[in-house]
N, C-alpha and C positions, 0 to 999 in steps of 0.2 A: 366722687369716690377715688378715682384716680390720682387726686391730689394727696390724698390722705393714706394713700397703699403707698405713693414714691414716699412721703415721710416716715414711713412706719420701716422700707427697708432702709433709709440712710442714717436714721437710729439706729437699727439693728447693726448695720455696718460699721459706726461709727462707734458702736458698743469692742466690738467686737476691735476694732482698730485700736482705740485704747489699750482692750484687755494686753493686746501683744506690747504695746509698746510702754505699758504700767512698769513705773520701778518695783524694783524686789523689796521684796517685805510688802509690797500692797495689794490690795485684793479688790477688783470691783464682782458688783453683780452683775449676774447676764440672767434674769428673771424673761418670761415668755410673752405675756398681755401686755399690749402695746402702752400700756396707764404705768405698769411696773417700769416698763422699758424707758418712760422719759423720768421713773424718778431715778432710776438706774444710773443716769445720764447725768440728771441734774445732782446727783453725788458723788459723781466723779469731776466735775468741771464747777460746779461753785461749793459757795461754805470751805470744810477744808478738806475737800478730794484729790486724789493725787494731781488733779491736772487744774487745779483752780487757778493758777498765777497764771498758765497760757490760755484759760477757759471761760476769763473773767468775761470779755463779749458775747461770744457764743451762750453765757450764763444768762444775761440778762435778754438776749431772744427767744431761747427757749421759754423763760419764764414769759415773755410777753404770746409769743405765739399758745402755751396752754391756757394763757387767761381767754384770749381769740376763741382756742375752740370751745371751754366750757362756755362763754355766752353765745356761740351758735346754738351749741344743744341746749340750753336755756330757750335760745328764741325758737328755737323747729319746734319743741316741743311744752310750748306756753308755760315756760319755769319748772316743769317736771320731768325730771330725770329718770326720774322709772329706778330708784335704785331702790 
């Protein structure tokens, strides 16, 4: 649990660090649920978000690390997600 609360504030932080430092004219989301928050994330640093050109690494960990967690919750809970 501890691991997944420090990720959940350095998203948040790191949401939040962007927003200040976004060029004008751009707008990210700062949406609440931690699920919002890394697409949040993943739209501002890959594809074409403001910070994609300096976010191309940190793009392809993110997306490796949410693949990570959906197959833990896969395995904890024998491929059922409960959604």
């Amino acid at each position: 649990m501890h691991h997944f609360s420090q990720i959940e504030i350095a998203v948040t932080q790191t949401l939040f660090a962007l927003d200040a430092a976004k060029p004008d004219g751009e707008s990210l989301r700062l949406r609440h649920l931690i699920g919002q928050e890394y697409e949040d994330l993943e739209a501002a640093i890959c594809r074409s978000g403001p910070f994609s050109n300096s976010g191309k690494s940190a793009c392809d960990a993110l997306s490796k690390y949410r693949t990570q967690c959906l197959w833990q919750q896969l395995s904890a809970t024998d491929g059922r997600l409960g959604l």
